[in-house]
C-alpha positions as CSV (number, residue, x, y, z in Angstrom):
1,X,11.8,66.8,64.0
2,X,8.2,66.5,62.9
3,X,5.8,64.5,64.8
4,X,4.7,61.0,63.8
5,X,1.5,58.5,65.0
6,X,1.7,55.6,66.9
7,X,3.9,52.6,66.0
8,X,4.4,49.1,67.0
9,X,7.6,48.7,69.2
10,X,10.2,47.6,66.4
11,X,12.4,44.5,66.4
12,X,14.6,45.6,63.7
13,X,15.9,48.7,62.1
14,X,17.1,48.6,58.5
15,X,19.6,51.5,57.6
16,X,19.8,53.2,53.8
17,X,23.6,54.0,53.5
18,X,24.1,56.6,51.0
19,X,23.2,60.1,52.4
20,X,21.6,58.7,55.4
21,X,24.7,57.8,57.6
22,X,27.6,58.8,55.0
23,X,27.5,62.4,53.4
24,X,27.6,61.1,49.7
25,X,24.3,62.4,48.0
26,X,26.4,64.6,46.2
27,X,29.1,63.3,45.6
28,X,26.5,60.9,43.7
29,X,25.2,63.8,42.2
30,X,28.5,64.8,40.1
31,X,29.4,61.7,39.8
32,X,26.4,60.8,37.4
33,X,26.5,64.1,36.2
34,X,29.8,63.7,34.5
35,X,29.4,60.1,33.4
36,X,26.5,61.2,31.6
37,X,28.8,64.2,29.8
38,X,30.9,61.8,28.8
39,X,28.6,59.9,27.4
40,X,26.9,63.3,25.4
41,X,24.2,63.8,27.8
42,X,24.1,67.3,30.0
43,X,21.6,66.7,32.7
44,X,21.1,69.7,35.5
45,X,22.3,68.4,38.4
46,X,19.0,69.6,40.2
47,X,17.6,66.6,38.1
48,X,19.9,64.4,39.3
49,X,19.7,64.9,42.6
50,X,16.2,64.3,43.0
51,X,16.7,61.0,41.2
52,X,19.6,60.0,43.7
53,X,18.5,57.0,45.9
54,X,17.3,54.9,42.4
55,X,19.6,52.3,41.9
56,X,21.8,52.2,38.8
57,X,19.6,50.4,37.4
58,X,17.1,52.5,37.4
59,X,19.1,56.1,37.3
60,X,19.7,56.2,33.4
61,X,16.4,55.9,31.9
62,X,14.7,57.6,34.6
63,X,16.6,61.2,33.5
64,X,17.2,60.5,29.9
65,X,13.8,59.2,29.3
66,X,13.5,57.4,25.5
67,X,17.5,56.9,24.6
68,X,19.5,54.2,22.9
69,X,19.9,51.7,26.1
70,X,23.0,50.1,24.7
71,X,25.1,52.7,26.3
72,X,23.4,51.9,29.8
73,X,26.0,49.9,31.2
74,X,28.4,52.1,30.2
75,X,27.3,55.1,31.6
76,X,27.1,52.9,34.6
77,X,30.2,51.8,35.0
78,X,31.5,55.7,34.2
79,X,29.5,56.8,37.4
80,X,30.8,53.8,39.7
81,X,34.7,54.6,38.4
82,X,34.1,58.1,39.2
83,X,32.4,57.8,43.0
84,X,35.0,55.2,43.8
85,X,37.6,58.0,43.1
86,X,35.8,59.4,46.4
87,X,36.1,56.7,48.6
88,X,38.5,57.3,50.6
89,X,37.3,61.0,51.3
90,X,33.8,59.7,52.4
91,X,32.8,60.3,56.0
92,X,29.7,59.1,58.0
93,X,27.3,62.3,58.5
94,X,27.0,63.7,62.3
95,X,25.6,61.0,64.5
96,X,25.9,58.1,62.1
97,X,28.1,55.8,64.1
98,X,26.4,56.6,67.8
99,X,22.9,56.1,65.8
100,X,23.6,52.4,64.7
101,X,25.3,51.7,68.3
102,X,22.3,53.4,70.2
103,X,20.3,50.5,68.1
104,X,22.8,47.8,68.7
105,X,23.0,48.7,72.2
106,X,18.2,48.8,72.6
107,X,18.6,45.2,71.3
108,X,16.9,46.1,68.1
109,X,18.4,43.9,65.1
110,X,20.7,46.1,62.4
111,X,20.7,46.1,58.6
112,X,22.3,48.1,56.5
113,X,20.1,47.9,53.2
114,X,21.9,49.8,50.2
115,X,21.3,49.9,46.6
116,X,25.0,49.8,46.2
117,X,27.3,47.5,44.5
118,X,29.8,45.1,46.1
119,X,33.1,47.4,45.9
120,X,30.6,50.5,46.8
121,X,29.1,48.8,49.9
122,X,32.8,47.5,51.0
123,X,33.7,51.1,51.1
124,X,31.0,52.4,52.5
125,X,31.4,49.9,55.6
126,X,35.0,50.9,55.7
127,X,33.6,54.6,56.1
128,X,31.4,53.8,58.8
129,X,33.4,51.5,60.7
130,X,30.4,49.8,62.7
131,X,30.6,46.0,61.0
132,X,30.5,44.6,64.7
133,X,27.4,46.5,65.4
134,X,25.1,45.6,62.3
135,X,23.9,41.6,62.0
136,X,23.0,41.8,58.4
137,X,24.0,44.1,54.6
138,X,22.1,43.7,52.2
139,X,22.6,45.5,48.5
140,X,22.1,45.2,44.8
141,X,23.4,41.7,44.8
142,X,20.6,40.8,47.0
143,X,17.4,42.1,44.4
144,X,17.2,41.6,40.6
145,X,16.1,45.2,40.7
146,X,16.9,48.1,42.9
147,X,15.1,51.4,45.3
148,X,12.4,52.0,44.7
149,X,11.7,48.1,43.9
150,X,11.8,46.7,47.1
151,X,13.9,43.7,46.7
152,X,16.5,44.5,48.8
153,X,14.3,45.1,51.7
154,X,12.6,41.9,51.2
155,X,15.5,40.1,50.9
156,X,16.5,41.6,55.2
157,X,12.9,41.1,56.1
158,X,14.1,37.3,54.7
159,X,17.4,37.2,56.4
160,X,16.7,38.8,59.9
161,X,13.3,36.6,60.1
162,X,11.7,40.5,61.2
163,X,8.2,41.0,59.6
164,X,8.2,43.9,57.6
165,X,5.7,45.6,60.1
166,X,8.1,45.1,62.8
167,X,10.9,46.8,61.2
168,X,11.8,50.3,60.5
169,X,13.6,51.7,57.5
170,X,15.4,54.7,57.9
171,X,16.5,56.4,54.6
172,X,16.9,60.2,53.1
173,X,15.3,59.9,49.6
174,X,11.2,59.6,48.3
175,X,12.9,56.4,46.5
176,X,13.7,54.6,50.2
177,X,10.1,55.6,51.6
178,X,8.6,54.2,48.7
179,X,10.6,51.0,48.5
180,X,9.6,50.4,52.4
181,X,5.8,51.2,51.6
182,X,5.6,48.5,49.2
183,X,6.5,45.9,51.8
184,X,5.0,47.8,54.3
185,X,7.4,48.5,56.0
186,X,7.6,52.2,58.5
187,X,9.9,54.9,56.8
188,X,11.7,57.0,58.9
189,X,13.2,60.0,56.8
190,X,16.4,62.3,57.6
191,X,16.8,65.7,55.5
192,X,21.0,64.8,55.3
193,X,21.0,63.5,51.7
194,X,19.0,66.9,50.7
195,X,15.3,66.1,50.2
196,X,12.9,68.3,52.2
197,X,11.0,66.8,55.4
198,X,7.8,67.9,53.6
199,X,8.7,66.0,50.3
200,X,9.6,62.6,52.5
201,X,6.4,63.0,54.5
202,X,4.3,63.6,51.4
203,X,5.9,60.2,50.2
204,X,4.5,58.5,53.0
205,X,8.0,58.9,56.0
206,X,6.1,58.5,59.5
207,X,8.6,61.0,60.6
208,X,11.7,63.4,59.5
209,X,14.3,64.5,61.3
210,X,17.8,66.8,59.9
211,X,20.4,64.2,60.6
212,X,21.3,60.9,62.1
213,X,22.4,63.1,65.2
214,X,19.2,65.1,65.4
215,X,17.4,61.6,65.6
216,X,19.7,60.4,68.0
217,X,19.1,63.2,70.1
218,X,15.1,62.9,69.9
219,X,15.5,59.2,70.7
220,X,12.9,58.9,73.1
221,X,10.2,60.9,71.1
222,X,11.1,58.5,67.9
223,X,9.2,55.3,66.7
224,X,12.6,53.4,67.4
225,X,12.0,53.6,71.1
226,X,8.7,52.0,70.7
């Protein structure tokens, strides 16, 4: 756990899914890894990885730079065929569930605000099995662009009627603190999707911890008690 200033008592937390409560980051990794093979394009993996957390729609020209775009969507829909092959071997990361209960149960509104596509964010809900605990999802369908555009937060800060200010964001990537710094929004980042707690502070996280459990278990020390 690192240490983090002062903040304003929250009325809402807002949850990235992906590597934050489930353990997909790299399953994510391979995933675009091999649709990008298929489509002629070797890309190290230690690329990738640091680029997980953009949206699709940012992911392909973001590692392959100047290419011919008309194979975008394709490559996109490669990657999505190949993490939904995963689904059903997903599993929430250590403390996931008991995290978005222990903010259910303090009174503080839920979102889960993913980058992911509709069949993506069903499964990932299926994964995590809290639907009775969260009041609003939001996803890709909910911004015309994606993380680290910060659309989809804009569109929870518009839903839950929660001033940006008043909210926290807790994700695992540079991608999700930016996205929350645009609207202004406190970042809390967790070291479970595989970015360092150094490279999430230097993007602007208030604090880090190694897992949803770990911030869990320094509750009381966190910006989500207030």
């Amino acid at each position: 756990m690192t240490a983090h200033p002062t903040t304003p008592s929250p009325r809402a937390v807002l949850f990235d899914v992906d590597g934050t409560l489930v353990d997909s980051s790299f399953v994510h990794t391979t995933a675009w890894w091999q649709a990008l093979r298929q489509h002629g394009h070797l890309v190290p993996m230690a690329r990738i990885h640091r680029a997980i957390g953009l949206g699709a729609d940012h992911m392909v020209g973001h590692l392959l730079g100047e290419h011919d775009t008309d194979e975008d969507a394709a490559i996109i829909a490669s990657h999505g065929a190949l993490v939904a092959a995963w689904h059903e071997r997903l599993v929430p990361l250590p403390g996931a569930r008991d995290l978005v209960r222990r903010c259910h149960d303090a009174g503080l509104v839920v979102v889960l605000s993913t980058s992911a596509g509709a069949q993506d964010v069903a499964a990932l809900r299926a994964v995590l099995d809290v639907d009775p605990l969260v009041d609003v999802v939001t996803s890709s369908a909910d911004a015309e662009r994606s993380k680290p555009d910060p659309g989809i937060l804009e569109a929870a800060v518009d839903r839950t009627g929660v001033p940006a200010e008043e909210s926290l964001f807790v994700g695992d990537a540079v991608w999700d603190v930016e996205a929350a710094g645009r609207v202004g929004m406190p970042c809390l980042g967790l070291e479970c999707g595989g970015t360092s707690a150094a490279e999430l502070r230097e993007a602007g996280a208030v604090a880090t911890w190694a897992d949803p459990q770990d911030l869990l278990e320094h509750w009381d020390d966190s910006p989500l008690a207030g």
